[in-house]
C-alpha positions in Angstrom: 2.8 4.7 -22.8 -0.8 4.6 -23.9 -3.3 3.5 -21.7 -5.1 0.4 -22.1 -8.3 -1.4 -21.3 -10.3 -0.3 -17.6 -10.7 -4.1 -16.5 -13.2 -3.3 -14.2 -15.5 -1.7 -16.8 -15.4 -5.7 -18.3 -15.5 -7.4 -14.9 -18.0 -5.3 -12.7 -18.0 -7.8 -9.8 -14.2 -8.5 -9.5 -14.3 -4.8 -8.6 -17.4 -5.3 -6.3 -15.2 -7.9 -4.6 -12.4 -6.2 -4.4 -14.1 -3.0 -3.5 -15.4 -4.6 -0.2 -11.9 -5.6 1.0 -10.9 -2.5 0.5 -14.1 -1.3 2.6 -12.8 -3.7 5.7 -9.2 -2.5 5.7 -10.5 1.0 5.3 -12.7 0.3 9.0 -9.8 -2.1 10.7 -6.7 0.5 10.1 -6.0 4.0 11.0 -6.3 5.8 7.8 -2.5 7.2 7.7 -1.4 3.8 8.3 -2.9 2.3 5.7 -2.2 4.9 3.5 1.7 4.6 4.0 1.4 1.0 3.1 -0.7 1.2 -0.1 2.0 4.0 -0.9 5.2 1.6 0.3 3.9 -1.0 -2.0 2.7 1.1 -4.6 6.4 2.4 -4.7 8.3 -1.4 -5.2 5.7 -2.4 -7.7 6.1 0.7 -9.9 2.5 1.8 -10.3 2.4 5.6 -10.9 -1.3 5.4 -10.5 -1.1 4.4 -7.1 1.9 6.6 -6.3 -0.3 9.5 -7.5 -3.2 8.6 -5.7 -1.7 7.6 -2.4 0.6 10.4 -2.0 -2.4 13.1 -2.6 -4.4 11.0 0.1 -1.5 11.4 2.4 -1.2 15.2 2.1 -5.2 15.2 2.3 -5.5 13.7 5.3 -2.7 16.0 6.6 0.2 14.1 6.9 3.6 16.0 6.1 5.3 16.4 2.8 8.4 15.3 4.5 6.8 12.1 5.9 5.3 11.2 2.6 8.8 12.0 0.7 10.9 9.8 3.0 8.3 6.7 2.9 10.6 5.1 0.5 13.7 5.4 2.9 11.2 5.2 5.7 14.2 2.9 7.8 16.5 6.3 7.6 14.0 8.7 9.2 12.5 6.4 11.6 11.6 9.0 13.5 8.9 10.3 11.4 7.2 6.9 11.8 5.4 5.6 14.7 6.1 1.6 15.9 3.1 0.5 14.4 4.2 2.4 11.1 7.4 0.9 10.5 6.5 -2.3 11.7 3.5 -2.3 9.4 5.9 -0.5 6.5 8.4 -3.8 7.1 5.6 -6.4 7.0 4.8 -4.5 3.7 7.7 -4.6 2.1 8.4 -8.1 3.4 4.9 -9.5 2.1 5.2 -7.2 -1.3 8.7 -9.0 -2.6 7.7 -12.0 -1.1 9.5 -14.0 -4.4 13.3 -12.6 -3.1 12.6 -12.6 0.5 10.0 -15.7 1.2 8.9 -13.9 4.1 10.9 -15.4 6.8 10.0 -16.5 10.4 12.0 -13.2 11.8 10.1 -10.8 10.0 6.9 -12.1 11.0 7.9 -12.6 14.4 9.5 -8.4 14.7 6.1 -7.3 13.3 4.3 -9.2 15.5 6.0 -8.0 18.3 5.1 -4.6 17.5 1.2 -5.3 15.9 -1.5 -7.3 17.2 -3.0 -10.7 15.9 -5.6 -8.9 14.1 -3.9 -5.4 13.2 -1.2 -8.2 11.7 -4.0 -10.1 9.8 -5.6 -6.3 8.5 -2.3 -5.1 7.5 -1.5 -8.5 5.4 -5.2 -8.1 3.5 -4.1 -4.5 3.0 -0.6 -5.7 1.4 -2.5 -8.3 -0.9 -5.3 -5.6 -2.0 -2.9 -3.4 -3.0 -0.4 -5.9 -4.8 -3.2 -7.0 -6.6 -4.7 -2.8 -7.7 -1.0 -2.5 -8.5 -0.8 -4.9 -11.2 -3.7 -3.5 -12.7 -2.6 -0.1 -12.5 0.8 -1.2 -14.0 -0.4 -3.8 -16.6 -3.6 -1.3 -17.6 -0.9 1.9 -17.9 -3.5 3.5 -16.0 -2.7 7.3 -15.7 -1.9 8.7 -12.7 -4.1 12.4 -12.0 -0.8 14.5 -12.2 -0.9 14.1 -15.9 -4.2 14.8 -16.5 -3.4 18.3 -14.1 
C-alpha cells in the first residue's frame, strides 16, 4: 500500500484542535494507562501506524514486552493489568465498536465502579481521539516507523 495524502499538512488547525485534546488526556491520565488504550484501540481499528507508535511508547516508558504483547488478550492475563487498566481497556473496547455493542448500561456501570466520574470522562475523550487518529492513520496508509527502520 502506498501512502497517501498527510491531512494535517492541508488542515493545520484540525491538527491544532486535535493536538490540544491530546494535550488534556496527556495531563488527566497516567501515561501507561493511556498508552494501553490508544494501543487497545489502535489494535481493533487496524492502524499499523498507531500499533507502531504505541507499542514503542509502551516499551519507552518501561512497561514490559510481555504486558504490551498480551494487551490484545488483555482479559486472559488479567494479572498484568491493574483495576483501573482493565476497566479502562473494557470501556475502550466497549466505546471503540460502539456500532456491534451500543455500549450498554452494564458496561458503563462495571467501569464506573472501578474509575472515577472524571478518570471515566478522560478515558472516553481518550477513546474518541484515538478512534478518530486511527481513521486517519488507516484511510492516509500512513507508515508505521518499523518500515522505515
Amino acid at each position: 500500500m502506498s501512502k497517501r495524502l498527510e491531512v494535517f499538512k492541508f488542515a493545520p488547525q484540525a491538527y491544532k484542535g486535535f493536538g490540544m485534546v491530546k494535550e488534556y488526556v496527556s495531563a488527566a491520565l497516567p501515561a501507561e494507562l493511556l498508552e494501553l488504550v490508544y494501543l487497545r484501540v489502535s489494535q481493533i481499528n487496524g492502524c499499523a501506524y498507531c500499533i507502531d507508535m504505541h507499542t514503542r511508547d509502551l516499551l519507552k516508558q518501561g512497561v514490559r514486552i510481555d504486558k504490551v504483547a498480551l494487551v490484545p488478550v488483555w482479559e486472559e492475563a488479567e494479572a498484568l493489568f491493574s483495576d483501573k487498566e482493565r476497566a479502562a481497556l473494557a470501556w475502550a473496547e466497549v466505546v471503540t465498536r460502539v456500532e456491534q455493542s451500543k455500549v450498554p448500561d452494564a458496561d458503563y456501570q462495571k467501569a464506573l465502579s472501578v474509575l472515577s466520574e472524571q478518570e471515566m470522562a478522560d478515558v472516553t475523550v481518550a477513546v474518541a481521539l484515538m478512534n478518530a487518529f486511527n481513521r486517519f492513520g488507516v484511510s492516509m496508509r500512513m507508515q508505521p516507523a518499523a518500515l522505515s527502520l
